[in-house]
C-alpha positions in Angstrom: -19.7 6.5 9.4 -18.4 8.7 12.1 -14.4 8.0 12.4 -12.7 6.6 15.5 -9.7 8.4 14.5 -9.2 11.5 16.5 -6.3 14.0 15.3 -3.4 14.9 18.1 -3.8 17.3 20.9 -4.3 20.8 19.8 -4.4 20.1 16.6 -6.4 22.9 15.7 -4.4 25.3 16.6 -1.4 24.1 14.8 0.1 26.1 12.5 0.2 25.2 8.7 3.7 24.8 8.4 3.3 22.1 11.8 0.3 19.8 10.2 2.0 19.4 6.9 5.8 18.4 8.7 3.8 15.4 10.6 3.2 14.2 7.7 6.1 15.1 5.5 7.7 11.9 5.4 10.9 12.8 2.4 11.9 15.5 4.8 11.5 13.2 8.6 13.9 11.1 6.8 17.4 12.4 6.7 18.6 10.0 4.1 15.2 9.5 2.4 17.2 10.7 -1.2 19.7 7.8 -1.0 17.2 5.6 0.4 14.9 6.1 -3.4 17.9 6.0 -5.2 19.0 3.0 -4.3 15.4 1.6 -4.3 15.2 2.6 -8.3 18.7 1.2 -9.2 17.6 -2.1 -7.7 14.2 -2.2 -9.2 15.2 -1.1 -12.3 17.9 -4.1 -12.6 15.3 -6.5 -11.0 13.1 -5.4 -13.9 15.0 -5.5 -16.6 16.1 -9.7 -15.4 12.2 -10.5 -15.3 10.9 -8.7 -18.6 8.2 -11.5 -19.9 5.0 -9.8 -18.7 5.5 -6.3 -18.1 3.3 -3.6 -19.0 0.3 -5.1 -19.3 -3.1 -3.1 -19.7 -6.3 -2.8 -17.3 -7.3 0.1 -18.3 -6.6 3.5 -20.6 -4.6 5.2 -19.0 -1.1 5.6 -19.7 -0.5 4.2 -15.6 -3.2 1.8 -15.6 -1.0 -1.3 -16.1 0.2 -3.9 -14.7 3.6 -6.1 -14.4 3.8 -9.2 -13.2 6.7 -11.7 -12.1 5.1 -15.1 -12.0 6.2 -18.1 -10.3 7.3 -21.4 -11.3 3.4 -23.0 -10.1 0.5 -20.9 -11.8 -1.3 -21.4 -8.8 1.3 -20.0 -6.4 -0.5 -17.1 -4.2 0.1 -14.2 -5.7 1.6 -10.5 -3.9 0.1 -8.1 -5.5 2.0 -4.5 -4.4 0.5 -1.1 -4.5 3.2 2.3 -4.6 2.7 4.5 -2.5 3.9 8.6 -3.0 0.9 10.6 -1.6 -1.3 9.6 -4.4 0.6 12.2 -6.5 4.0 10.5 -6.9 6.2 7.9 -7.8 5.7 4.7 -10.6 5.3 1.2 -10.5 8.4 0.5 -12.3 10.6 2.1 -9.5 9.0 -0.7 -6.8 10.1 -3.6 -8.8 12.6 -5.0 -6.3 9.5 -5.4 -3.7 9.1 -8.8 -5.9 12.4 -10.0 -5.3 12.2 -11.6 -2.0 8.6 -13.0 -2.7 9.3 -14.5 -5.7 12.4 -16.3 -4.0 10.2 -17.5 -1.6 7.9 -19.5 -4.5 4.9 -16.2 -5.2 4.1 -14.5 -8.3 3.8 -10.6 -7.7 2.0 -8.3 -9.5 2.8 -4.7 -9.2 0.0 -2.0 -10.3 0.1 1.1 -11.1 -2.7 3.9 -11.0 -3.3 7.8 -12.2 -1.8 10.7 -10.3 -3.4 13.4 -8.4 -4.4 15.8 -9.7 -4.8 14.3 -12.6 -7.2 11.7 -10.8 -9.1 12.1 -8.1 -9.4 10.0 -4.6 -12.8 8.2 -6.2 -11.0 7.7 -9.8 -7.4 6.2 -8.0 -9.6 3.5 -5.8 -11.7 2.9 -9.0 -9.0 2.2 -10.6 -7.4 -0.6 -7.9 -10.6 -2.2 -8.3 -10.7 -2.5 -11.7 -6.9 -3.6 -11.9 -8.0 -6.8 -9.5 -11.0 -7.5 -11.4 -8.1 -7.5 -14.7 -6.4 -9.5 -12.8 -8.8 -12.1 -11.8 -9.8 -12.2 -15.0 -6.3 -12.4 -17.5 -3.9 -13.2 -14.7 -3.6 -17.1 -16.1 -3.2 -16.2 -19.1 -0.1 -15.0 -17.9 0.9 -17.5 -15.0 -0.8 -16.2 -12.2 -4.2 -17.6 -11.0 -3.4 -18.1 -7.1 -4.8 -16.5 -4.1 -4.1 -13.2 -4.1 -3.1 -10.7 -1.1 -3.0 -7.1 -1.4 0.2 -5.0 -0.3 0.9 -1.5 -0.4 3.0 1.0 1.5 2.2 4.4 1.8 -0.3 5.9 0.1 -0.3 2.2 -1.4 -1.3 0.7 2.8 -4.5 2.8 2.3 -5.4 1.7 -0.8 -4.2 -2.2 0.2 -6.5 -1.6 3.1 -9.7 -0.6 0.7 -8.1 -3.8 -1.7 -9.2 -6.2 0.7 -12.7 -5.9 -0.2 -13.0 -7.4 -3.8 -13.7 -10.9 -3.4 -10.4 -11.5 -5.5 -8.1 -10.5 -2.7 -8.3 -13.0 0.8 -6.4 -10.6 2.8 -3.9 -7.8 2.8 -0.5 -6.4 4.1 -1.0 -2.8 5.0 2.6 -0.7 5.4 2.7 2.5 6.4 -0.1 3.7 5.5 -2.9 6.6 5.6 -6.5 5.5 7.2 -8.1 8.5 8.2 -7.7 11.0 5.2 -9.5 13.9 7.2 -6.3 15.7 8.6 -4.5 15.0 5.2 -6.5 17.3 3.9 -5.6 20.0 6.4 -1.8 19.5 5.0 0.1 21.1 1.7 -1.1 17.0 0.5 -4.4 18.6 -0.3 -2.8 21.0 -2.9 -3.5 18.6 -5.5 -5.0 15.8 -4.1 -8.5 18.5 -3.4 -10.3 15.9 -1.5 -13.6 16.1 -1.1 -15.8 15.9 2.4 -17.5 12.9 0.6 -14.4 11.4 -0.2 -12.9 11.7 3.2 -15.9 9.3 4.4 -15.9 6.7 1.6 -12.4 6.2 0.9 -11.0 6.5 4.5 -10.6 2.9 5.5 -11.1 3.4 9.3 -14.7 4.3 8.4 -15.8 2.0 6.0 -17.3 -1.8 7.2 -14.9 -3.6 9.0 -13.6 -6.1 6.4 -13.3 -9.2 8.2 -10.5 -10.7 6.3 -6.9 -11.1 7.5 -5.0 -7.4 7.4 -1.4 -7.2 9.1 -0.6 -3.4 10.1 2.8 -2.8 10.0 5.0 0.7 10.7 8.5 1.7 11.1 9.1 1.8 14.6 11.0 4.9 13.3 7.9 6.8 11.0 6.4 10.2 11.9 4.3 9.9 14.7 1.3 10.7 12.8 2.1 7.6 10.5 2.5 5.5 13.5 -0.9 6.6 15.4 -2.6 6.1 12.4 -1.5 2.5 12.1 -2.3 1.9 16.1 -5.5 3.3 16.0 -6.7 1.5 12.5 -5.6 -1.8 14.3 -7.8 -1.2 18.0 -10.6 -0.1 15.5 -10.2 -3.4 13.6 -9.5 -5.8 16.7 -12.8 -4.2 18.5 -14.5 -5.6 15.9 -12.9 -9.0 16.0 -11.4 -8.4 12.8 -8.1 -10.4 12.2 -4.4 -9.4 11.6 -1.4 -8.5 13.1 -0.3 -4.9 14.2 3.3 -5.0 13.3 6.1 -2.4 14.3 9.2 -2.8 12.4 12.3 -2.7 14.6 14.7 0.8 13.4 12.6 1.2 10.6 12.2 4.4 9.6 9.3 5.5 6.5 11.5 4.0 3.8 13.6 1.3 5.0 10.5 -0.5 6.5 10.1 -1.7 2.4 13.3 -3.7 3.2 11.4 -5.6 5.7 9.1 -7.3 2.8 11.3 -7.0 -0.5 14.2 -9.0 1.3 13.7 -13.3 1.3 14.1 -13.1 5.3 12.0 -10.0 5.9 9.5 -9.6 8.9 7.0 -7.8 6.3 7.2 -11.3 4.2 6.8 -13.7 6.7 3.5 -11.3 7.7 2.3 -11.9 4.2 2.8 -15.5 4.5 0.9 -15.5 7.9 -2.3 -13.4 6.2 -2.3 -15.9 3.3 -2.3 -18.6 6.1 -4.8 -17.2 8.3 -7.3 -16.4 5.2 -7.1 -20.5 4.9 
């Protein structure tokens, strides 16, 4: 499928050191250091006060697992949350606190992790989302989560919680910052390890892919990069051409990391968008 997404004026002739900065998010975010810090301190707190079904299995590998903060009602809707970090960084374990205000609000959240580029390629990393939903359709009661399920992620995570809402499993999803058009990614430094493929670029870009016509809230920092902002624009006009539902959602002074607040705190915009997919799925 030929993509809608078309990359900024003059983008060709763009140096090297240009196309990676647009999407370099650690350094467009002065305090992006203290921002992860804190993030880790508070998830690894929040994870060592909910420790009953952590680390759970879906697969081999020593990231394919799973943990999961169930609610009080088994059949609470669950949030499940996918990391984001370029496909090549970061751990589930550090993104525990993105339970804590969804879990005060009566949801269990499940929090996946996946392999690393380059370790893993694209194909392998979605693979592996879809197996961790089917896992969790499957054993999730067994461990106190058997509700309707809608798929977060931020980052690299909003591109793969796009692709997530295409398992029957998931009713909708909560898309945060993320990357739907993988072509000029890899024209960036990302591609060092990430060594995408031209057939990879057309079946794991989300903008190209059937229009999935579930419930999918867009959301941004009002603050990002503005190649992470265009991309989030242009995946919703693609989407809403194609009567497709969900919200495009621009977080107010948000910049690429702070926006997490926005769904991790009990009053966040990000949760009540979550709330609104699960409502609009029916």
């Amino acid at each position: 499928m030929t993509s809608p997404y078309v990359t900024p004026e003059g983008w060709a002739g763009w140096t090297q050191a240009a196309r990676d900065a647009a999407y370099d998010n650690l350094n467009g975010v002065a305090d992006s250091a203290a921002q992860v810090a804190n993030r880790n301190t508070l998830s690894e707190a929040f994870r060592a006060a909910h420790a009953g079904h952590l680390d759970l299995p879906f697969g081999s590998g020593a990231r394919e697992q799973w943990d999961l903060y169930p609610a009080a009602r088994a059949d609470a809707p669950c949030l499940v949350f996918i990391h984001g970090g370029y496909w090549q960084r970061n751990r589930r374990e550090d993104f525990a606190i993105m339970a804590e205000g969804a879990l005060a609000a009566g949801w269990s959240v499940g929090i996946c992790g996946y392999t690393l580029a380059p370790e893993a390629s694209m194909s392998r990393i979605v693979a592996e989302i879809h197996v961790a939903l089917d896992w969790l359709g499957a054993h999730g009661a067994a461990h106190g989560v058997a509700g309707k399920v809608v798929a977060s992620g931020w980052s690299a995570g909003g591109h793969l919680a796009a692709l997530a809402a295409e398992p029957p499993l998931v009713v909708g999803a909560l898309a945060m910052s993320g990357i739907y058009e993988l072509a000029p990614i890899a024209e960036t430094n990302l591609n060092d390890k990430l060594h995408l493929t031209p057939a990879e670029i057309t079946a794991h870009s989300p903008i190209r892919r059937p229009v999935v016509q579930k419930p999918i809230a867009i959301a941004y920092g009002a603050r990002e990069l503005p190649e992470l902002r265009r991309q989030s624009r242009v995946f919703h006009r693609h989407r809403a051409e194609a009567q497709a539902p969900g919200a495009l959602i621009p977080v107010p002074e948000a910049d690429h990391f702070r926006v997490l607040e926005a769904l991790w705190r009990r009053d966040g915009v990000l949760l009540r968008a979550a709330a609104e997919v699960l409502a609009a799925a029916g």
